[in-house]
C-alpha angles and dihedrals in degrees: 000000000000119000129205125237114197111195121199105207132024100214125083108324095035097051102033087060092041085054098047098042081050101053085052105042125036127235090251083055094038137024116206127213122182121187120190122166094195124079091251142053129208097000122145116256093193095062099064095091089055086047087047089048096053092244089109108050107191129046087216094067095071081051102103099175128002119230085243086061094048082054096046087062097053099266114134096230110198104190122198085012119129137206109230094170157026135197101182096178089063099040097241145116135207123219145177129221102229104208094033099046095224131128133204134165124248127210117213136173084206150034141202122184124204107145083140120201135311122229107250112249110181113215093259120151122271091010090129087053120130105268105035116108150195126199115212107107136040086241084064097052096052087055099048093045090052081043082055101046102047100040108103089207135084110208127100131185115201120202114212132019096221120120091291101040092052095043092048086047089062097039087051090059095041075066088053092255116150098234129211117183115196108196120181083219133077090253135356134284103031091192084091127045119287093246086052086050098057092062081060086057097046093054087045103052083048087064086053095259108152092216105198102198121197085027110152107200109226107164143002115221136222140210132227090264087053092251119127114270105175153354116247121202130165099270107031147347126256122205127238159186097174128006122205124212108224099156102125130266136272123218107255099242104146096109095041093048094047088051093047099256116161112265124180129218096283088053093259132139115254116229142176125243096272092058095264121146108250106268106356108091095198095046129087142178149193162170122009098354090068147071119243129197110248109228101214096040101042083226131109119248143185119242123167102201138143102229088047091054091047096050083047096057104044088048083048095047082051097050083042093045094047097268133115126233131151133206102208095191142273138266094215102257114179132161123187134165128228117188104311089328111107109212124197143160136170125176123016143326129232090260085044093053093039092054085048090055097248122151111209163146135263127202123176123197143183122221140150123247094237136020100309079231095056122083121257091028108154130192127253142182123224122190125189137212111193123170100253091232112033095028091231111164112249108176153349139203128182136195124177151112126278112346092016102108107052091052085078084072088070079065097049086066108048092051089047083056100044091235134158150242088252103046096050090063088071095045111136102233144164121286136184128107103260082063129036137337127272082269112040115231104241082049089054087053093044087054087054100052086043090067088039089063091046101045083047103024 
């Protein structure tokens, strides 16, 4: 007998699990729907900065997979059409036709949840003003590129120093926009340690960006003509033309929550290892609408990230398609670029070590990304989190030039693994002078780390 598969969000996770239950089951076995309430399907968020900045030319490119390709798979694609409601006890959603304004209920065996996250806009005045934007959706970047190119001022305010809004920041003044980022922390990206981040602030106010720290955001405010004219905070007023959100995100719960799904404490869905929603055997979620254990912790987070959504929809597509496949957790790996700064952590921070109870070291080194002899070789910054007693690693960040970034993924590894200190000295990696040191630079630090145990230990 054919079953019925009901999908909530068309982008990464959504689609990833509909393509892979279909590539599994066929059309006369399981029927897809797919229900998005947006104009495009699997398309990468995270490359709308590099589309704002020009780097990407054409919106297109960030596009993986058209709707008109989903259909031509068998999978009943219901583009703008939202969800406004799930009961889970009779197997069933309710959803709108956005442009038609008509609702109808849907039956389904099973469900698969993937509404992601929604970028955080605190109730300030004149936030919905013309001109203030947040950037989450293609459809948000076109906006905010026409908003751009038809402004007659130069001056943009950026909320928010996380990954978007610094990357934002830098693709602002690649449009010759004087660029002012107000961030509520001491330095940007407070994914890394304050004393990491300030090498991000340093790189930042060398591009020309006025970073305000300890700024606490109280008002936008408008022009005659309605438009936003300025950014208020408690201690001054910051002129501009547009103004960017990069706040940080939300999972997108409503509907979960409304229907008695199990959340955890950051809003997100709680899930099992296969991807199942706690509790409910025909009911599955992902991405960033969900909670993840974090590996090196032992507590769930939440983490809204590309690479997360796709294995979780692939794992989600086996379990629907009669597989089996599991997502153990994460240890928080992120990389970014600012300028020419490559900016990278994975594990945990020292807030992050101290709230799960750890007690640690930290080591911080300077090296070069090829030989120092070797043309190109730029600096970079390393900085190392080891358990005082067991010398587990517990964490890594990374700033530097060229080639700095993707060495974090050496310490993916190792805290996938559980190693520790010790053990990544005598890591087997890739040597020649185009490319790293003698030492490589994660291993120094690790030698490093290795004596601070001792000395603490």
């Amino acid at each position: 007998m054919s079953e019925r598969l009901v999908v909530i969000g068309g982008d990464a996770t959504g689609m990833s699990a509909a393509s892979q239950a279909r590539r599994l089951r066929t059309a006369s076995e399981l029927e897809i729907v797919v229900f998005e309430r947006g104009h495009f399907t699997s398309f990468s968020a995270c490359g709308i900065p590099y589309w704002v900045a020009g780097d990407v030319p054409e919106r297109d490119s960030l596009i993986a997979r058209t709707p008109e390709e989903h259909q031509a798979r068998d999978i009943d694609l219901r583009m703008r059409t939202e969800v406004l409601e799930i009961d889970v006890a009779g197997g069933q959603v309710r959803a709108c036709g956005l442009e038609s304004g008509a609702e109808s209920w849907t039956d389904y065996d099973k469900l698969v949840i993937a509404t992601g996250a929604r970028p955080i806009r605190p109730p300030l005045p004149g936030i919905d003003a013309p001109g203030v934007h947040g950037v989450q959706t293609l459809d948000d970047g076109q906006a905010l590129i026409e908003t751009l190119e038809r402004t007659a001022g130069k001056k943009a305010v950026v909320i928010g120093a996380g990954y978007i809004g610094v990357e934002m920041a830098e693709a602002l003044v690649k449009r010759d926009y004087g660029v002012t980022m107000v961030n509520r922390g001491a330095e940007p990206m407070s994914t890394l340690d304050p004393d990491m981040g300030a090498l991000v602030r340093t790189a930042m106010c060398g591009m020309g960006i006025e970073i305000v720290s300890a700024a606490e955001v109280t008002a936008i405010r408008t022009g005659a003509d309605g438009r936003v004219s300025a950014v208020v905070t408690t201690e001054a007023e910051y002129p501009a033309d547009v103004v960017i959100l990069g706040i940080g995100v939300r999972p997108e719960t409503e509907l979960a929550a409304a229907a008695g799904l199990p959340l955890g404490k950051h809003g997100g869905l709680l899930t099992d290892l296969a991807m199942r929603v706690r509790g409910h055997e025909n009911v599955w979620a992902g991405g960033d609408c969900v909670e993840v254990l974090d590996l090196v912790s032992g507590l769930e987070r939440h983490i809204a990230l590309g690479t997360h959504a796709n294995k979780h929809g692939q794992i989600i597509g086996s379990g629907v398609g009669g597989g089996y496949a599991t997502f153990p957790g994460v240890v928080g790996t992120a990389v970014s670029k600012v300028c020419d700064l490559e900016v990278a952590r994975t594990g945990l921070r020292e807030h992050d070590a101290h709230a799960a109870g750890l007690q640690f070291v930290t080591v911080t080194i300077e090296s070069t990304s090829r030989s120092g002899y070797y043309p190109g070789a730029a600096n970079m910054t390393v900085k190392m989190l080891a358990e005082r007693r067991t010398g587990r690693l517990l964490g890594v960040q990374v700033v530097g030039g060229e080639g700095a970034g993707k060495r974090v993924d050496v310490a993916a590894v190792a805290l996938t693994a559980g190693m520790t200190v010790e053990q990544m000295t005598a890591l087997d990696l890739g040597y020649a002078p185009p490319f790293s040191p003698v030492w490589d630079p994660v291993l120094v630090a690790a030698r490093k780390a290795v004596a601070a145990v001792a000395r603490r230990g």
